[in-house]
SELOZA-89670 format. One record per residue (C-alpha): residue number from 1; residue in three letters; x, y, z. Coordinates in Angstrom, 2 decimals, decimal comma, always signed. Each point is the difference from the previous one (the first is absolute). Example, Ala and Ser with C-alpha at 12.3 -4.5 7.8 and 13.67 -1.06 7.14 Angstrom:
<sites>
[site 1; ala; [+12,30; -4,50; +7,80]] [site 2; ser; [+1,37; +3,44; -0,66]] 
</sites>
This chain:
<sites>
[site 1; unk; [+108,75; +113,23; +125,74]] [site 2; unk; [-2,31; +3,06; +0,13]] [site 3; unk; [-2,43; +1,63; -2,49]] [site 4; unk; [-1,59; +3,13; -0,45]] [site 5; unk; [-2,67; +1,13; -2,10]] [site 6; unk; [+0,96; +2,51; -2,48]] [site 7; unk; [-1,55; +3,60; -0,58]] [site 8; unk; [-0,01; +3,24; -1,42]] [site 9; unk; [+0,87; +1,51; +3,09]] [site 10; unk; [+3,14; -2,15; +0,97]] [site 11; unk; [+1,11; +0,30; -3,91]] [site 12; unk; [+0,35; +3,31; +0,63]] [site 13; unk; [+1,34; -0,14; +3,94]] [site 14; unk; [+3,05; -2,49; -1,25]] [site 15; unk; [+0,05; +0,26; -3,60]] [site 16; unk; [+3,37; -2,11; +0,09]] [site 17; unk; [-1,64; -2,79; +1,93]] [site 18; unk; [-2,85; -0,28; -2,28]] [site 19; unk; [+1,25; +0,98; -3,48]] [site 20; unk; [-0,53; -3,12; -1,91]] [site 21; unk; [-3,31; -0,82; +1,78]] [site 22; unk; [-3,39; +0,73; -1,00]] [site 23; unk; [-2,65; +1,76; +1,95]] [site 24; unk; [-2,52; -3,10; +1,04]] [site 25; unk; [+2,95; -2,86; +0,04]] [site 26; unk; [+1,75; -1,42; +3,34]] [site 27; unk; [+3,95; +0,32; +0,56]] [site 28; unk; [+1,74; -2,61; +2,22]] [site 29; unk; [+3,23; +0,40; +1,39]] [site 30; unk; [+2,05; -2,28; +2,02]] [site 31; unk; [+1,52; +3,06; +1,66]] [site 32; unk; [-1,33; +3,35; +0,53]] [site 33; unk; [+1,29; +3,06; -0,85]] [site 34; unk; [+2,45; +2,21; +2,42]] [site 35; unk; [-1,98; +3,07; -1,52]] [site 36; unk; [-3,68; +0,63; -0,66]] [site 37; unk; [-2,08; +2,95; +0,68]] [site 38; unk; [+2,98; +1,67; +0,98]] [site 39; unk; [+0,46; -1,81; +3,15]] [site 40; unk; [+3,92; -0,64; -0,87]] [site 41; unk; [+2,33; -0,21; +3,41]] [site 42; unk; [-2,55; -1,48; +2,84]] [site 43; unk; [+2,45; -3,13; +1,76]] [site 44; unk; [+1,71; -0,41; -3,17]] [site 45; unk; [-3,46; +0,74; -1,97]] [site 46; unk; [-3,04; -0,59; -1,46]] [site 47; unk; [+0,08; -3,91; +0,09]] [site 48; unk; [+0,45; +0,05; +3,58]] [site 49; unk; [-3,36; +2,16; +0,60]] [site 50; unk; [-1,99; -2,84; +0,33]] [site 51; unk; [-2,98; +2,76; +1,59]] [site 52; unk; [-0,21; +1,48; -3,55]] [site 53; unk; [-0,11; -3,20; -1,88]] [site 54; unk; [-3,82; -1,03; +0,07]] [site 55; unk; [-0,72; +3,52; +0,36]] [site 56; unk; [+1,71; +1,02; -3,70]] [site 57; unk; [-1,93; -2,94; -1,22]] [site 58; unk; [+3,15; -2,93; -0,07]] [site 59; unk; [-1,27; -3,77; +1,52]] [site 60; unk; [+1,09; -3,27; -0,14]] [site 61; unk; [-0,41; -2,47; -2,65]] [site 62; unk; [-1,19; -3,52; +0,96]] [site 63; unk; [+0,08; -2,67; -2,08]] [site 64; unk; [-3,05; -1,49; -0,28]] [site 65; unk; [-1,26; -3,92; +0,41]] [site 66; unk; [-2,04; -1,81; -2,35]] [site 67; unk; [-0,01; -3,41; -1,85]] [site 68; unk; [+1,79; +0,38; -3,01]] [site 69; unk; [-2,08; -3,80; -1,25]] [site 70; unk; [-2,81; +2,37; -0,30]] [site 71; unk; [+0,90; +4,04; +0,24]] [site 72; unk; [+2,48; +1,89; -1,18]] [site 73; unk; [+1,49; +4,14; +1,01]] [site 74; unk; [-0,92; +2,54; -1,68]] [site 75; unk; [+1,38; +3,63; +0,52]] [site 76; unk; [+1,14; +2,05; +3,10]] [site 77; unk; [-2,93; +1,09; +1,90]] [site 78; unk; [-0,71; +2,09; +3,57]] [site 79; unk; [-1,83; -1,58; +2,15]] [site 80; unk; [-0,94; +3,18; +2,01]] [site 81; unk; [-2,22; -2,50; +2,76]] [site 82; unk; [+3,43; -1,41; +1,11]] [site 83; unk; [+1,91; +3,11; -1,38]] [site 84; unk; [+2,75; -2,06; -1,66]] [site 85; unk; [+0,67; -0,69; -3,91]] [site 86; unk; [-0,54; -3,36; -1,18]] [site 87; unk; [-0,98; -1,53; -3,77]] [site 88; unk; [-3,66; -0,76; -1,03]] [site 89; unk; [-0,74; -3,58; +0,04]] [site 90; unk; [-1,67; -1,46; -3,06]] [site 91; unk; [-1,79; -3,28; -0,27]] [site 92; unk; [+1,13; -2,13; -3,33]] [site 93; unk; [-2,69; -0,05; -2,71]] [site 94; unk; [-0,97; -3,17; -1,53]] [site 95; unk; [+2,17; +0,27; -2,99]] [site 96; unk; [+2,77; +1,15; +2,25]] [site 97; unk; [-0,46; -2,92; +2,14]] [site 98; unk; [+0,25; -2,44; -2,88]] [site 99; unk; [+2,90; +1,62; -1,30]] [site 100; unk; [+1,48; -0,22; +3,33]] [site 101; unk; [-0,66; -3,37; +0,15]] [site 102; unk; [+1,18; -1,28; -3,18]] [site 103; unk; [+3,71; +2,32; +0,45]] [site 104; unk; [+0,06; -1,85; +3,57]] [site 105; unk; [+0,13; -3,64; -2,20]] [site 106; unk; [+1,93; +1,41; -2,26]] [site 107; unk; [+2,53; +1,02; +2,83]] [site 108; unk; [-0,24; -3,17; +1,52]] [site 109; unk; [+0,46; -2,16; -2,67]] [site 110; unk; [+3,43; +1,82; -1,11]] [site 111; unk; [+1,17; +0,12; +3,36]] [site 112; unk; [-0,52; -3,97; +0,63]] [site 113; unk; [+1,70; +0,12; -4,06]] [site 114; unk; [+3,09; +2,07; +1,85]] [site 115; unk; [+0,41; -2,17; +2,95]] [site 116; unk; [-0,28; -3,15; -2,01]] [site 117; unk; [+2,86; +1,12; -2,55]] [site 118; unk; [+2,39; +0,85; +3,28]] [site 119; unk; [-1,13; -2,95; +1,80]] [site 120; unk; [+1,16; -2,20; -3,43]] [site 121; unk; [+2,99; +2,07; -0,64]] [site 122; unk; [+0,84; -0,34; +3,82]] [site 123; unk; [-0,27; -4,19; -0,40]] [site 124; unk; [+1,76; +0,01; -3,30]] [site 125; unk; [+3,32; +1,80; +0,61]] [site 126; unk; [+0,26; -2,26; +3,07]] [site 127; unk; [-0,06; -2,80; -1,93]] [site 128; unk; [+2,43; +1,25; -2,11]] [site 129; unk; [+2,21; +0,93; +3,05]] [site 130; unk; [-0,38; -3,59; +1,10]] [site 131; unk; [+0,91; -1,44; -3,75]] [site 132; unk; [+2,81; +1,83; -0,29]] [site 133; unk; [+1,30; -1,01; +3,55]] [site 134; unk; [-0,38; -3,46; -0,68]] [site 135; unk; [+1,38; +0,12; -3,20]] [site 136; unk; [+2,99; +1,86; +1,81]] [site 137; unk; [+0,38; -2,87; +2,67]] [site 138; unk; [+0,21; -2,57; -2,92]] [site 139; unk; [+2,71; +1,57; -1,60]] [site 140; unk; [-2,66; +0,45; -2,90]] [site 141; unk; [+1,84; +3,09; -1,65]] [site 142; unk; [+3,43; -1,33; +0,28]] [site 143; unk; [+2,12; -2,98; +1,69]] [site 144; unk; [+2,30; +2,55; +0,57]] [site 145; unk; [-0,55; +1,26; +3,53]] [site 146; unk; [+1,18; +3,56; -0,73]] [site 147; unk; [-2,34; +0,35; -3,26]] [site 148; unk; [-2,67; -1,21; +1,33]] [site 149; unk; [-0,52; +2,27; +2,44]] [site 150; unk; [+0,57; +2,80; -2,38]] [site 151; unk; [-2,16; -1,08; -2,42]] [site 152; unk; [-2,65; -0,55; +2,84]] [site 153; unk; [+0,52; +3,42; +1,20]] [site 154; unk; [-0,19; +1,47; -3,61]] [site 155; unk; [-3,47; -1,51; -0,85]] [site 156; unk; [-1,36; +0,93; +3,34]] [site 157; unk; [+1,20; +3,38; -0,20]] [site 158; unk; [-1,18; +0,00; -3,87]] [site 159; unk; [-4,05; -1,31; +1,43]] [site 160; unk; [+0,68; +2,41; +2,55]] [site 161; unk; [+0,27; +3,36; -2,42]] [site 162; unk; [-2,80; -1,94; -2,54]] [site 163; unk; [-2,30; -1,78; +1,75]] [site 164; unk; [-0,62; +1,03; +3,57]] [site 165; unk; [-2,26; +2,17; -0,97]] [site 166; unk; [-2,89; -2,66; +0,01]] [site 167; unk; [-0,07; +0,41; +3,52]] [site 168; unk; [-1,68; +3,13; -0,22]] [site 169; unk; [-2,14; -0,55; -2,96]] [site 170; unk; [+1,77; +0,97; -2,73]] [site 171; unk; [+0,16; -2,86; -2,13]] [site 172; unk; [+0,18; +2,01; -3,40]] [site 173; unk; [+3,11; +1,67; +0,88]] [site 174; unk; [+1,34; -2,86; +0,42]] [site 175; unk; [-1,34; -1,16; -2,75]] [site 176; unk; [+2,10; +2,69; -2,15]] [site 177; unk; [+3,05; -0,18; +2,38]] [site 178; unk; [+0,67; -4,00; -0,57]] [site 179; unk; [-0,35; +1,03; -3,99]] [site 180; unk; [+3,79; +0,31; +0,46]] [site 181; unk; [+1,49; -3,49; +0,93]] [site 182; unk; [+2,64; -0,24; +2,70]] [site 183; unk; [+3,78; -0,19; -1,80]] [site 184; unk; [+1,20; -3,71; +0,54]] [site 185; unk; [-0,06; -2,64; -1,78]] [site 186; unk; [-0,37; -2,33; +3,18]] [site 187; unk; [-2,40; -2,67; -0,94]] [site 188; unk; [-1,41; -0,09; +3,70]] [site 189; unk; [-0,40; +4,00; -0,45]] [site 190; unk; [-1,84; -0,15; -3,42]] [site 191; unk; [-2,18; -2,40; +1,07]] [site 192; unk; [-1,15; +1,29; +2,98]] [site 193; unk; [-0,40; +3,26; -1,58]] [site 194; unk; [-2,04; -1,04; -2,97]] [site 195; unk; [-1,98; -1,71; +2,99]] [site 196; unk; [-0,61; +3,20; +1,37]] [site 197; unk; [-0,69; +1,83; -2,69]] [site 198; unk; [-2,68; -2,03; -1,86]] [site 199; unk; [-1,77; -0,54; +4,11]] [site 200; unk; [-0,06; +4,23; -0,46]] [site 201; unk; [-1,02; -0,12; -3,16]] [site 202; unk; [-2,94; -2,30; +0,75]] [site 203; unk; [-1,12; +1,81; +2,81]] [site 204; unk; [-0,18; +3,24; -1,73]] [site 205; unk; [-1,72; -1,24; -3,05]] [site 206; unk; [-2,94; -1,75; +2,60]] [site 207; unk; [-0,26; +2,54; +3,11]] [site 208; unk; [+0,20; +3,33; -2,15]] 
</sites>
């Protein structure tokens, strides 16, 4: 990444480069132009005479260090001591420290929120898995070998479209996803799912 300082002068030498800049500001560009000044066909062109560069007025950007707990960037600057562009470095005020501060708890505090509703969602559809296993293994859903496996399949695949969700946080959707109750009329299955719903219910109406 270069920059170069814009002027008058190379306004009106490439008015095509420099059209939408003002007189004053610095341009950056990842890749520099195959024409300037004229210089067109030189080894392919301009970008590849790297003798003109510093001489036009084009130099690297470097990104500057600082610690962002107490300072903060400000604009592109040239720093004509080390002849490269960089950004000012500005040291937090007070107020901006405070404010800082507080949005840094506030941060923290919803990302420990996040990673606790995963982390619950994460313990509670396993759980659920587990239920529903044993449940299957007991011939819970039907003595009939054939139907209960297809019941067990059903509801999993049901919790799977409604409820999985909770393992990445989103217990409200499905919150509004188990709203519409799985279509048996399996006791095991409307039990369990009644279970589920009113443990989603719960936990939405005490962690949000």
């Amino acid at each position: 990444m270069k920059y170069i300082t814009v002027t008058q002068q190379n306004k009106t030498d490439n008015p095509d480069f420099f059209k939408p800049n003002n007189v004053g500001t610095h341009k950056g560009v990842s890749t520099l132009p195959n024409k300037y000044k004229g210089v067109v066909k030189v080894d392919g062109g301009y970008i590849y005479r790297t003798d003109l560069h510093t001489q036009d007025g084009f130099f690297d950007y470097i990104e500057p260090t600082y610690d962002s707990s107490t300072q903060r960037v400000g604009s592109v600057i040239f720093d004509a001591p080390n002849s490269i562009f960089t950004k000012e470095i500005i040291d937090l005020t007070e107020q901006e420290l405070e404010q800082k501060a507080e949005q840094d708890l506030h941060n923290d505090l919803a990302q420990q929120l996040a990673d606790k509703r995963i982390a619950d969602g994460v313990d509670n559809y396993r759980k659920l898995q587990a239920v529903i296993i044993r449940k299957y293994e007991a011939k819970e859903f039907s003595a009939n070998t054939t139907n209960n496996r297809a019941l067990a399949e059903g509801i999993m695949e049901y919790f799977s479209d409604n409820v999985s969700m909770i393992t990445i946080g989103d217990w409200t959707v499905a919150k509004k996803k188990l709203l519409t109750a799985p279509s048996s009329q399996n006791a095991s299955i409307v039990s369990l799912y009644n279970q589920v719903k009113t443990k989603v219910d719960e936990y939405v109406l005490n962690n949000y």
